[in-house]
PAKOL-363320 format. One record per residue (C-alpha): residue number from 1; residue in one letter; x, y, z. Coordinates in steps of 0.5 Angstrom, whole numbers, padded with zeros to 4 digits, m for minus. Layout:
# residues N
 seq type    c1    c2    c3
 NUM    a     X     Y     Z
...
This chain:
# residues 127
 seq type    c1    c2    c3
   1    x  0000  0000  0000
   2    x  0003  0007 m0002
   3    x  0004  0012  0004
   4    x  0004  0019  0004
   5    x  0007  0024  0009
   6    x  0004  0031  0010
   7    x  0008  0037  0012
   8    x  0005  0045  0013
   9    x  0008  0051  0016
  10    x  0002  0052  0020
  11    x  0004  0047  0026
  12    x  0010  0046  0028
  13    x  0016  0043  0024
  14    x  0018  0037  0026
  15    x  0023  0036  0033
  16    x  0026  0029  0030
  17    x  0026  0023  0025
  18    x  0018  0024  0024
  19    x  0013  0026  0019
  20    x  0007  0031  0022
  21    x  0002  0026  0019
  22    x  0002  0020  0014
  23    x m0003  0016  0011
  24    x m0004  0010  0009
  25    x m0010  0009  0005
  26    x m0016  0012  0007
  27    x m0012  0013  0015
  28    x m0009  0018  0017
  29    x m0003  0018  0023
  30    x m0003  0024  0027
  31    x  0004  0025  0030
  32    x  0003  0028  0037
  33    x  0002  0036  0037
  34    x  0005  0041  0043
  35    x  0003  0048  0045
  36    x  0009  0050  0040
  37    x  0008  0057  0036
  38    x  0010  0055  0029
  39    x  0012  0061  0027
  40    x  0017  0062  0033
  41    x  0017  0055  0036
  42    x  0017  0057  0042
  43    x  0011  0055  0047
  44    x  0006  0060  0047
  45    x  0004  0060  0055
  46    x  0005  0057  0061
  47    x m0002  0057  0062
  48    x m0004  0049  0061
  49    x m0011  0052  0057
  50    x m0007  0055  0053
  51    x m0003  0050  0051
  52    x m0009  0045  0051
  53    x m0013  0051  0046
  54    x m0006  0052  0041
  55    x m0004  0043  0041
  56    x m0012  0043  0038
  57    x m0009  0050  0034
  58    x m0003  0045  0032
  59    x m0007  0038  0031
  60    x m0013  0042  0026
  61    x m0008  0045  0022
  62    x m0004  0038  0020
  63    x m0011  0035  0019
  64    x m0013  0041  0013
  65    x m0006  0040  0010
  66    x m0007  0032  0009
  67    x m0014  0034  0007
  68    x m0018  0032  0013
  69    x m0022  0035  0019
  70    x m0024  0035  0026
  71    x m0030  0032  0023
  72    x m0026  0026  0021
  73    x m0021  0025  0027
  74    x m0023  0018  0030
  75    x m0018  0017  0035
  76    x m0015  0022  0039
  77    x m0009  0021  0045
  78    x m0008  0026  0051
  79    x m0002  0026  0054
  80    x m0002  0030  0060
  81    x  0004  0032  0066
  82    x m0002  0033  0071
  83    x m0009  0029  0070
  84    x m0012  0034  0075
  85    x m0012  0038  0067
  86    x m0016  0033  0065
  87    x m0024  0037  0065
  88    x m0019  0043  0061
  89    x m0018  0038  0055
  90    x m0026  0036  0055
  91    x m0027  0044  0055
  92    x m0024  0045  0049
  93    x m0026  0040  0045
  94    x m0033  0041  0047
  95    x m0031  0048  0043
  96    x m0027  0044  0037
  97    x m0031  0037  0036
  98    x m0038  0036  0034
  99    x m0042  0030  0037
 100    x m0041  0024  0037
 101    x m0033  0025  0039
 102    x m0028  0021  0037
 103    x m0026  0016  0042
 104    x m0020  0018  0046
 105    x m0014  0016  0051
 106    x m0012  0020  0056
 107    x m0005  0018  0060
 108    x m0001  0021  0066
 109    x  0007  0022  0064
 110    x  0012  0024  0067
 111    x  0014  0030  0062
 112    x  0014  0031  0055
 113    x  0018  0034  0050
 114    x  0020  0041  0051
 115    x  0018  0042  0059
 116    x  0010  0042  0056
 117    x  0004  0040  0059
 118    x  0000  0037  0054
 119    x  0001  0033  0047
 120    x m0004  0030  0042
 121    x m0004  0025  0037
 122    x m0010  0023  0033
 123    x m0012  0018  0028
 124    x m0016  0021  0022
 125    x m0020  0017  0017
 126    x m0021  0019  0010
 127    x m0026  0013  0006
């Protein structure tokens, strides 16, 4: 099966030996998004909503340049340093999912790239 990857200045560039998004067939894989400003590559705010709000930023961006929207994300990952942030990611995706919401995971780490409090990785099916 021939795979694409997808690249788009709107996110964030790619901090190692990966791709912002792949497809295989009618999938596409989601690489984790952090709370960088692409622009600048800095984290945009202490502020765990705010990181929580500009990772969504980052994930729909990478969506749009693969062809796809939130409308088609099927799976999501939430990794976050402290899961008392939890209700914050259920706010903002009430915000930028529409019902039914795609099935999701969340996990409690130790850290994440760049000192962060949250990154998100998603599945998107396209077919």
């Amino acid at each position: 099966m021939p795979r694409q990857t997808f690249h788009t200045d709107a996110a964030p560039a790619a901090i190692g030996a990966y791709s912002q998004a792949v497809r295989a067939g009618d999938t596409v894989y989601l690489s984790g998004a952090i709370p960088l400003v692409p622009e600048t590559m800095e984290l945009v705010s202490d502020d765990v909503r705010t990181q929580v709000v500009q990772v969504f930023d980052n994930l729909e961006a990478v969506c749009k340049a693969a062809g796809g929207s939130f409308d088609q994300i099927v799976k999501l990952t939430v990794f976050l340093t402290d899961l008392t942030d939890f209700p914050l990611v259920n706010e903002v995706m009430e915000e930028r999912f529409a019902k039914p919401y795609p099935a999701r995971a969340a996990i409690g780490v130790a850290s994440l790239p760049r000192n962060v409090a949250v990154e998100v990785e998603g599945v998107m099916f396209l077919g």
